[in-house]
N, C-alpha and C positions, 0 to 999 in steps of 0.2 A: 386835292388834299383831302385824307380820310379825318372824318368828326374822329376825336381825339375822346371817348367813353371810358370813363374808369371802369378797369376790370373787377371790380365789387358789385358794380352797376350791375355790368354784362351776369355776374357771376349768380347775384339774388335775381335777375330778371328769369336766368334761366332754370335756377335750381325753383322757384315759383311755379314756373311754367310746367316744370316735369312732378313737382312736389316729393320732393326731394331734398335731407339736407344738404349746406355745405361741405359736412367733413365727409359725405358719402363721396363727392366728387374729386375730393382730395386725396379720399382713400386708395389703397390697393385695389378693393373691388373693380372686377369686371364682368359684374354681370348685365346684361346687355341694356336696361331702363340707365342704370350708371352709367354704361359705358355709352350711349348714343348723345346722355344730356354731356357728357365732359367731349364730346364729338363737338356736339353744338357750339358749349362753349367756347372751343379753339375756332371752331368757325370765324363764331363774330367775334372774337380778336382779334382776329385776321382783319375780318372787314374794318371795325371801328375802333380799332387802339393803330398809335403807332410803334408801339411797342416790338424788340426784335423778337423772333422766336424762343431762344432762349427766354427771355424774363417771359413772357406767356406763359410758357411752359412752366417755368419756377412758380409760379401764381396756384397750380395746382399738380405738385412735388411730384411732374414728369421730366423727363429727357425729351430735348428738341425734337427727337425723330419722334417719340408719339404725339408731339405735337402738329405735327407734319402730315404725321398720317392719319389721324382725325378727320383734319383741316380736307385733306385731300378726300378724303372717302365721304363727308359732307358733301363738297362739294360736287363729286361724280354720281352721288346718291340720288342730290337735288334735280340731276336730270331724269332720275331714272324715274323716281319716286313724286308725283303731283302730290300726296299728302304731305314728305317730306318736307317741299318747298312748303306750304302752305303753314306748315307748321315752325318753319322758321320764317315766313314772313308775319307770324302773329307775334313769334317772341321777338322781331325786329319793330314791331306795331305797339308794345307793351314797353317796349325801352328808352320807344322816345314818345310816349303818352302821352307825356307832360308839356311837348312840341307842340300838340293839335290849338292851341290858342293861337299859338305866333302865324299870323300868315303867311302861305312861302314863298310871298317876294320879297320880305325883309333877309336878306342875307345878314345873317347872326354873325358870322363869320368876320365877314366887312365892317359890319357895326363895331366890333370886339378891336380888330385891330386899329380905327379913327380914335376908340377910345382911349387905347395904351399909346396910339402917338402923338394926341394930344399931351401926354405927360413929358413926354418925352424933349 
């Protein structure tokens, strides 16, 4: 099961990371510091929402297929390119920051669902 990150989250982690606004990523522009951070974005929407393509894409007023092919050029990128990876494993390191307290044997996950079925 993929951590379930709000695309707001993903969206200021990354537009931080590039510096960069948000409405540049929303925008029509395609010039390539834009076009590689709204790359990024659909990546890790990929990875950490479960969101369909579609609403991804709606999140910043594209059509599925450039979502698609973002996602995909990310990814065939990241083999190609060692900085590439490197630079999405910092804005993957910068998004769950706030994680480095919890230790990773506590599954958060397991904990989350005893809690709701306890109410239950």
């Amino acid at each position: 099961m993929k951590p379930n990150v709000p695309t707001t989250k993903i969206l200021d982690t990354v537009c931080s990371y590039f510096d960069i606004e948000e409405k540049l990523i929303k925008s029509s522009l395609r010039n390539k510091n834009i076009a590689k951070a709204r790359h990024v974005y659909f990546y890790l929407c990929g990875e950490f929402t479960e969101l369909t393509n579609e609403k991804i894409s709606e999140t910043v007023n594209r059509e599925h297929s450039r979502y698609l092919h973002g996602r995909n050029k990310i990814k065939i990128e990241m083999t190609i390119y060692p900085i590439l990876k490197k630079e999405i494993e910092e804005i993957i390191s910068k998004l769950f920051e706030c994680n480095k307290l919890i230790p990773e044997s506590i599954d958060l996950l397991k904990m989350t669902e005893n809690y709701t079925n306890s109410f239950i």
